[in-house]
N, CA, C and O atoms as a GROMACS GRO file, in nm:
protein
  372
    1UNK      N    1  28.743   3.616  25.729
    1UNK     CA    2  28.683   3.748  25.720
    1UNK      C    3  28.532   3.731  25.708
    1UNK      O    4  28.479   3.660  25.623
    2UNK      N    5  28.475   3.794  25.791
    2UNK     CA    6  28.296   3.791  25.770
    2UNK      C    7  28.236   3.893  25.723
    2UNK      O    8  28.206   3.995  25.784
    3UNK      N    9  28.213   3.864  25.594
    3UNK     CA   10  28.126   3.974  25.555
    3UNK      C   11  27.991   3.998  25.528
    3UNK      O   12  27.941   4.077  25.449
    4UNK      N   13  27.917   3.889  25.636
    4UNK     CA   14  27.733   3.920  25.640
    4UNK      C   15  27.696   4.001  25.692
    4UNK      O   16  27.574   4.000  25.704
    5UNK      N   17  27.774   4.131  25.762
    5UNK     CA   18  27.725   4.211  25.761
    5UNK      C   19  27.713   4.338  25.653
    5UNK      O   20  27.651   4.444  25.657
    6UNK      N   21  27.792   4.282  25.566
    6UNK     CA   22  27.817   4.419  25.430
    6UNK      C   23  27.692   4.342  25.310
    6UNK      O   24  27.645   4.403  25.213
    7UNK      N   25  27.646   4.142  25.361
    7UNK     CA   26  27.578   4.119  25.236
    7UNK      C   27  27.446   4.139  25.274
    7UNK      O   28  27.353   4.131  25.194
    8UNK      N   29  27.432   4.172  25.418
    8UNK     CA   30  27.277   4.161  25.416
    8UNK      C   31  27.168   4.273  25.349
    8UNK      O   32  27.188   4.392  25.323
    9UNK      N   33  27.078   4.211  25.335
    9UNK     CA   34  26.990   4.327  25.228
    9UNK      C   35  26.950   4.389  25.352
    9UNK      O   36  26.951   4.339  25.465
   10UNK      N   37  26.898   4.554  25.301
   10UNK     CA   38  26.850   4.679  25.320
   10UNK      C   39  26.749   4.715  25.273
   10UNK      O   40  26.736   4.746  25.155
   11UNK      N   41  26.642   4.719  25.377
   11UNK     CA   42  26.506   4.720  25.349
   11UNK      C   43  26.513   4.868  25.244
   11UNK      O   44  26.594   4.956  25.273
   12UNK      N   45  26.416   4.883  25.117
   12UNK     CA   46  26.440   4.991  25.018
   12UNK      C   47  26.363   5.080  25.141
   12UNK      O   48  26.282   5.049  25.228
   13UNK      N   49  26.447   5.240  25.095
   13UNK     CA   50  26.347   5.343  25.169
   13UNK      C   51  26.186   5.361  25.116
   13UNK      O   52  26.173   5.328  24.998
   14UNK      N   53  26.100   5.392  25.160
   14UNK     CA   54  25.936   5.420  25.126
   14UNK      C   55  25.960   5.505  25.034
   14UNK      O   56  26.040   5.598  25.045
   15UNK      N   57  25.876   5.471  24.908
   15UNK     CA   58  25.887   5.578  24.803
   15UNK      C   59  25.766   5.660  24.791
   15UNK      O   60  25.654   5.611  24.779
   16UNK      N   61  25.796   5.801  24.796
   16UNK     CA   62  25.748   5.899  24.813
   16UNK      C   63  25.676   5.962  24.702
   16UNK      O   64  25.743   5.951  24.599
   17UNK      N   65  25.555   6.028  24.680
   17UNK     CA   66  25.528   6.127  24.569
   17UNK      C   67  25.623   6.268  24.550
   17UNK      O   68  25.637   6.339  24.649
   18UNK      N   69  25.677   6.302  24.440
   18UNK     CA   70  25.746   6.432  24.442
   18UNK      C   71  25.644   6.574  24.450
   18UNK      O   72  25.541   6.604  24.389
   19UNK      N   73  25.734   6.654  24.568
   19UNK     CA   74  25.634   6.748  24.576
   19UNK      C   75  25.624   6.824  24.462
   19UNK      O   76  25.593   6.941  24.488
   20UNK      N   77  25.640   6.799  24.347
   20UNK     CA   78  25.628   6.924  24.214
   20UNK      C   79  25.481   6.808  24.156
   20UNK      O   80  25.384   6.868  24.111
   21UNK      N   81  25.474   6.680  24.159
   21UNK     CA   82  25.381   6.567  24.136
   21UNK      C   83  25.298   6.617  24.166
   21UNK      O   84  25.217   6.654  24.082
   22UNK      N   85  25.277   6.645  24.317
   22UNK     CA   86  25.160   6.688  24.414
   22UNK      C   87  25.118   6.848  24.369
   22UNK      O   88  25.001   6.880  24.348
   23UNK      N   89  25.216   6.930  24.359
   23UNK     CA   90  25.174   7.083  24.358
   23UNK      C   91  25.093   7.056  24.174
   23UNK      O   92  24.982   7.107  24.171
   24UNK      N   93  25.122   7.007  24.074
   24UNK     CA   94  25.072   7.008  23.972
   24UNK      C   95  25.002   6.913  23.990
   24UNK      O   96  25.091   6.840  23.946
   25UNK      N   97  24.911   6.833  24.018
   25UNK     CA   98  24.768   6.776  24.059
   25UNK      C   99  24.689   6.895  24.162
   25UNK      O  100  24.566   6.907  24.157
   26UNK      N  101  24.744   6.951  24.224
   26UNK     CA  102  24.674   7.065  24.308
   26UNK      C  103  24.646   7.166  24.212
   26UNK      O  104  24.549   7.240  24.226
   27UNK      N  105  24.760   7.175  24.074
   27UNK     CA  106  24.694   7.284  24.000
   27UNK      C  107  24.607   7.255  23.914
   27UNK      O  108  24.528   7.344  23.882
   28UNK      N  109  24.598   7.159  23.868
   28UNK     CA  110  24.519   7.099  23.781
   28UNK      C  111  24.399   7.085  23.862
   28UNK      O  112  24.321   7.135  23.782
   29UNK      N  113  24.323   7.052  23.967
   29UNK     CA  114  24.204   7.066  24.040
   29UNK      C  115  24.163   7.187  24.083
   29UNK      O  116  24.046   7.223  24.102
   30UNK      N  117  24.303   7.275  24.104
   30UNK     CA  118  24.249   7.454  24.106
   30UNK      C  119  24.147   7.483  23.955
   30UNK      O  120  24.027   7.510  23.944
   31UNK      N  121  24.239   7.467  23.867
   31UNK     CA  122  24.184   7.500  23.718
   31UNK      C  123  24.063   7.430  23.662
   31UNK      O  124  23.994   7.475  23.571
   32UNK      N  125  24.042   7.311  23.727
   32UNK     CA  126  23.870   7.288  23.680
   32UNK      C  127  23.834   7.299  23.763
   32UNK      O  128  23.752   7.383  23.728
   33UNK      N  129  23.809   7.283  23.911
   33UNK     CA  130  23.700   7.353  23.979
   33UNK      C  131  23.691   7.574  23.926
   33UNK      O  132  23.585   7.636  23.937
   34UNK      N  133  23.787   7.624  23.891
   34UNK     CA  134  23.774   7.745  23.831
   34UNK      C  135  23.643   7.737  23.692
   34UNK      O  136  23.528   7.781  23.680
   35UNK      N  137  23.746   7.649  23.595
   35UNK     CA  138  23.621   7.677  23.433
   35UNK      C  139  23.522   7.609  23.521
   35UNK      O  140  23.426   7.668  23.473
   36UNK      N  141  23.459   7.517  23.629
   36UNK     CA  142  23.346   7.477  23.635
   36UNK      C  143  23.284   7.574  23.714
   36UNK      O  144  23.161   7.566  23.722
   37UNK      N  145  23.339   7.662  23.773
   37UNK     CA  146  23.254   7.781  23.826
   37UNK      C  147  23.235   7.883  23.728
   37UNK      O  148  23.130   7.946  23.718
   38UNK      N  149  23.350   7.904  23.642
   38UNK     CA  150  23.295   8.006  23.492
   38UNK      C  151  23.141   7.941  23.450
   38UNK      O  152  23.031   7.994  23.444
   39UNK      N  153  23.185   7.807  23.424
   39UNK     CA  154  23.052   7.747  23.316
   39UNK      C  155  22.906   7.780  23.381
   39UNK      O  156  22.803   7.798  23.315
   40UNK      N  157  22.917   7.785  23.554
   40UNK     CA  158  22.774   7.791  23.626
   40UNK      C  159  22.748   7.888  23.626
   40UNK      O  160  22.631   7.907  23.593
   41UNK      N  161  22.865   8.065  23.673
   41UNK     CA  162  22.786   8.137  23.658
   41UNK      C  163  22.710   8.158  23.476
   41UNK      O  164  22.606   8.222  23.464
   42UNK      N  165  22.762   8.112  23.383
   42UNK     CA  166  22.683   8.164  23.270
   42UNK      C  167  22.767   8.303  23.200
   42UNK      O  168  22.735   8.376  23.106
   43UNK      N  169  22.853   8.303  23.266
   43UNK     CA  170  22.949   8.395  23.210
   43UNK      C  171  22.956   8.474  23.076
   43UNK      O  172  22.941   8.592  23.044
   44UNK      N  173  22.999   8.303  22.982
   44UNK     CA  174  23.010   8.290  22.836
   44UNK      C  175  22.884   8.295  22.784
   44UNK      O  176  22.881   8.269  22.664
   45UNK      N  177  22.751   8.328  22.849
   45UNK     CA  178  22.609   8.330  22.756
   45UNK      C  179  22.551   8.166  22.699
   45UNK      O  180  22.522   8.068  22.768
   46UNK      N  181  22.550   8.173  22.630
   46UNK     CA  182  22.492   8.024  22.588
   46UNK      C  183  22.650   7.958  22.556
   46UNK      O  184  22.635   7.858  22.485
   47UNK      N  185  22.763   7.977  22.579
   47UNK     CA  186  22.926   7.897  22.556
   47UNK      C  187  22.937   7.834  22.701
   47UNK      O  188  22.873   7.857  22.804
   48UNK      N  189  23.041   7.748  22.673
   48UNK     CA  190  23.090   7.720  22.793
   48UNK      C  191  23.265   7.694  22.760
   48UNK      O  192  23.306   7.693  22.644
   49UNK      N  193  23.331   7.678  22.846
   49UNK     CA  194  23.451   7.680  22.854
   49UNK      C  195  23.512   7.564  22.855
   49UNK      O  196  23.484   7.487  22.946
   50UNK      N  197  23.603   7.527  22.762
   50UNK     CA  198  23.654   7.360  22.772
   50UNK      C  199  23.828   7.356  22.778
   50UNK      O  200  23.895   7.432  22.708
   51UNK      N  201  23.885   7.263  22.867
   51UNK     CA  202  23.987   7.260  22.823
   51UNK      C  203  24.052   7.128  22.779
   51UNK      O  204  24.066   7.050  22.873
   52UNK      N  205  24.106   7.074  22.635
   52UNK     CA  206  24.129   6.940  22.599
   52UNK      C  207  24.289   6.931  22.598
   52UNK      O  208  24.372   7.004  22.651
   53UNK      N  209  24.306   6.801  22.507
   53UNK     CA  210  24.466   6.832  22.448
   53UNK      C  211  24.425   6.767  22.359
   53UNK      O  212  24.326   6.695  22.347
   54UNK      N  213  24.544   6.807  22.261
   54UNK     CA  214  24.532   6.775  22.075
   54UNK      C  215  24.571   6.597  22.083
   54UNK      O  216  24.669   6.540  22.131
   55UNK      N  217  24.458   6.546  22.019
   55UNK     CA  218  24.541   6.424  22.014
   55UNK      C  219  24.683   6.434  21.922
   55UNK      O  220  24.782   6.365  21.947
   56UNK      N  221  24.679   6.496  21.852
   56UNK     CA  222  24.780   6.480  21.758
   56UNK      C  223  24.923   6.508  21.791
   56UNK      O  224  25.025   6.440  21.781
   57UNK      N  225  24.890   6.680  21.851
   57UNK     CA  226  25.013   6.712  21.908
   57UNK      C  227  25.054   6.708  22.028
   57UNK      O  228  25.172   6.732  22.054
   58UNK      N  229  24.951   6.674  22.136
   58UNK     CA  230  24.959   6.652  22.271
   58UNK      C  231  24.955   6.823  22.360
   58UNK      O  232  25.001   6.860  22.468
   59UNK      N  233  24.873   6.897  22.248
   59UNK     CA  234  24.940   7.024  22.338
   59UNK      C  235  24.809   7.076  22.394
   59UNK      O  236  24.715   7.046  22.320
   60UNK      N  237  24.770   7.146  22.506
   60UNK     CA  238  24.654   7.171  22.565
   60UNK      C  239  24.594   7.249  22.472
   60UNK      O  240  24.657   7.324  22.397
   61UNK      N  241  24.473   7.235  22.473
   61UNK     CA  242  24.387   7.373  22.365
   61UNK      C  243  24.301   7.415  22.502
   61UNK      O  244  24.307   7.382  22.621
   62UNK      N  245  24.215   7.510  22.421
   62UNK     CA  246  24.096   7.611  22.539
   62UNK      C  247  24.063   7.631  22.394
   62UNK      O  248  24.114   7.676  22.291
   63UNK      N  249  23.894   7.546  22.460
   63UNK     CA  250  23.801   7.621  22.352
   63UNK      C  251  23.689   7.681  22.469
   63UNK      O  252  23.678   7.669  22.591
   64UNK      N  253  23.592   7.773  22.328
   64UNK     CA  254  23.458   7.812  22.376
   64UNK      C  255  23.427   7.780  22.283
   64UNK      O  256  23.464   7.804  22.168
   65UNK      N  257  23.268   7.654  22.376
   65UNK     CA  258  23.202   7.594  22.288
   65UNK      C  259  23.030   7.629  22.304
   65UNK      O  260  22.976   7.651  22.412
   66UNK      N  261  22.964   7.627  22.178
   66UNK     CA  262  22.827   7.627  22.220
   66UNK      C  263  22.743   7.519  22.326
   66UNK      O  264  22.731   7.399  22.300
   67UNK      N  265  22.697   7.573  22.431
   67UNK     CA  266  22.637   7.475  22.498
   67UNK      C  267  22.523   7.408  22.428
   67UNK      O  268  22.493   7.301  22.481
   68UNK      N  269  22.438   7.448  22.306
   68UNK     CA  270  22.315   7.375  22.253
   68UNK      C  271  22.401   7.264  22.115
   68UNK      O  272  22.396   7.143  22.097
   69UNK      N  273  22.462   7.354  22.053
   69UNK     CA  274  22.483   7.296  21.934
   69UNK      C  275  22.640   7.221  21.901
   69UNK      O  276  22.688   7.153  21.810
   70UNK      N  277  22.692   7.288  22.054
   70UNK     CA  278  22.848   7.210  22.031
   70UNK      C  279  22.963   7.202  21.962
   70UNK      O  280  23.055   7.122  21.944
   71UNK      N  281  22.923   7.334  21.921
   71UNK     CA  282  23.002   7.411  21.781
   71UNK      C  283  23.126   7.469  21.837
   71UNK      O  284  23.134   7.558  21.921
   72UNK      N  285  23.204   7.417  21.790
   72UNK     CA  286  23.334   7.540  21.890
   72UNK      C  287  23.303   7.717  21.813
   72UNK      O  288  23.282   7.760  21.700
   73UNK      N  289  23.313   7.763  21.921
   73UNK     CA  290  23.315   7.861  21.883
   73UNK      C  291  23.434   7.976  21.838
   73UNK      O  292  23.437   8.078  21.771
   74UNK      N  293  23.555   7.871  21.940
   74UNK     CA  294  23.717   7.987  21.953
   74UNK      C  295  23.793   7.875  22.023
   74UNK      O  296  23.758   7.787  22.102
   75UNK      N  297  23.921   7.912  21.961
   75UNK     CA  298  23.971   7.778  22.009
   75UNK      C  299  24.149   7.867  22.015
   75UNK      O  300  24.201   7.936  21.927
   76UNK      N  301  24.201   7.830  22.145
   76UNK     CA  302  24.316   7.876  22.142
   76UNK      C  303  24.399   7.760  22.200
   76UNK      O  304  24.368   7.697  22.301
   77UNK      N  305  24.538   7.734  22.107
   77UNK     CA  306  24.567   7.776  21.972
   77UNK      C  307  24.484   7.750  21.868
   77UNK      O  308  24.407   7.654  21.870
   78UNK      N  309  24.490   7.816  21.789
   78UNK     CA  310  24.354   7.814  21.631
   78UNK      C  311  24.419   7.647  21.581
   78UNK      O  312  24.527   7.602  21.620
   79UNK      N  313  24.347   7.592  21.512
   79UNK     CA  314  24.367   7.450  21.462
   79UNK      C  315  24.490   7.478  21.382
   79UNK      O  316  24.596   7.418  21.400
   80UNK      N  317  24.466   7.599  21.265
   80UNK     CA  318  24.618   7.543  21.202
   80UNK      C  319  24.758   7.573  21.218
   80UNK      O  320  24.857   7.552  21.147
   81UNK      N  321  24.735   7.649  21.373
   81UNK     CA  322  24.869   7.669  21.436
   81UNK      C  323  24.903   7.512  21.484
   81UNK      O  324  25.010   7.457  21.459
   82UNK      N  325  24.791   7.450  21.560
   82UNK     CA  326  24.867   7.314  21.587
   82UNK      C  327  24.895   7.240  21.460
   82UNK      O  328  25.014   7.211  21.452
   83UNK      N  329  24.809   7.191  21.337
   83UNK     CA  330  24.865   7.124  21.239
   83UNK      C  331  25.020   7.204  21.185
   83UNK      O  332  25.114   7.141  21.137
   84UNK      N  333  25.018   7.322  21.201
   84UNK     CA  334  25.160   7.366  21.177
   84UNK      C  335  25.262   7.311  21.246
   84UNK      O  336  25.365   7.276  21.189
   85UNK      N  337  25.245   7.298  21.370
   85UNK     CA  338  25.306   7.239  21.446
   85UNK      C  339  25.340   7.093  21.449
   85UNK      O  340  25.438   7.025  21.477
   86UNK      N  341  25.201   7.070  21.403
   86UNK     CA  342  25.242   6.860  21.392
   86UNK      C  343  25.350   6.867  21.243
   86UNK      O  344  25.444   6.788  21.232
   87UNK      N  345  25.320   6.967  21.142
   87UNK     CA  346  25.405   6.917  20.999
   87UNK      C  347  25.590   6.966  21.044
   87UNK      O  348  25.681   6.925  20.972
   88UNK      N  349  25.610   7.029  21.134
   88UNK     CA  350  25.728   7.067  21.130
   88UNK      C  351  25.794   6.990  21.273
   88UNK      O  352  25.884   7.037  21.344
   89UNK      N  353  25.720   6.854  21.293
   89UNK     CA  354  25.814   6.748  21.378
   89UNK      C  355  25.921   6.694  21.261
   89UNK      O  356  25.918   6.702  21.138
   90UNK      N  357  26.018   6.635  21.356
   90UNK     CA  358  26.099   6.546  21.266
   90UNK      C  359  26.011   6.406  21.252
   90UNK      O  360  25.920   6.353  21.316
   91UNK      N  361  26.078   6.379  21.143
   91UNK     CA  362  26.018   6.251  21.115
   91UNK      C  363  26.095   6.133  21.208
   91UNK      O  364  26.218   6.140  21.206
   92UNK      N  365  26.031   6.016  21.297
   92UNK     CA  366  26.119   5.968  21.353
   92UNK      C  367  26.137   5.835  21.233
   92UNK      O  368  26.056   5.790  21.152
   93UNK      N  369  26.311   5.792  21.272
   93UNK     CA  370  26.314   5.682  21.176
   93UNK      C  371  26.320   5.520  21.245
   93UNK      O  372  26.323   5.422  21.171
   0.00000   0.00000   0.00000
């Protein structure tokens, strides 16, 4: 019985980016070329528009920050909604 044709290897198919990969990198370059056109026209007055993530909790924030002094000015979610959020993880063991 010959079975080199059932052992021979099969080149892997080309692996592809998923199109949900691609459409969320497309949104994510929609959304800062957007706040970087807020920040030019001057919109916010002397603020500008930022968007980070919490180191702590990993969750996106949006602040408005002073452009001279760097002060946040507003920050959504407010800080101690996220520390609320970091105290009511489980603890991992």
């Amino acid at each position: 019985m010959d079975i080199s044709s059932v052992t021979r290897s099969v080149p892997a198919p080309a692996q592809s980016v998923p199109a949900e990969q691609t459409d969320k990198a497309a949104q994510a370059r929609d959304v800062v070329q957007a706040v970087k056109a807020l920040n030019a026209s001057e919109m916010f007055g002397d603020n500008i528009l930022e968007f980070q993530r919490d180191s702590e909790t990993h969750r996106m924030l949006i602040r408005v920050v002073n452009r001279k002094t760097k002060e946040i000015v507003s920050q959504i979610p407010p800080d101690y909604v996220l520390r609320l959020a970091e105290s009511l993880k489980i603890p991992k063991e």
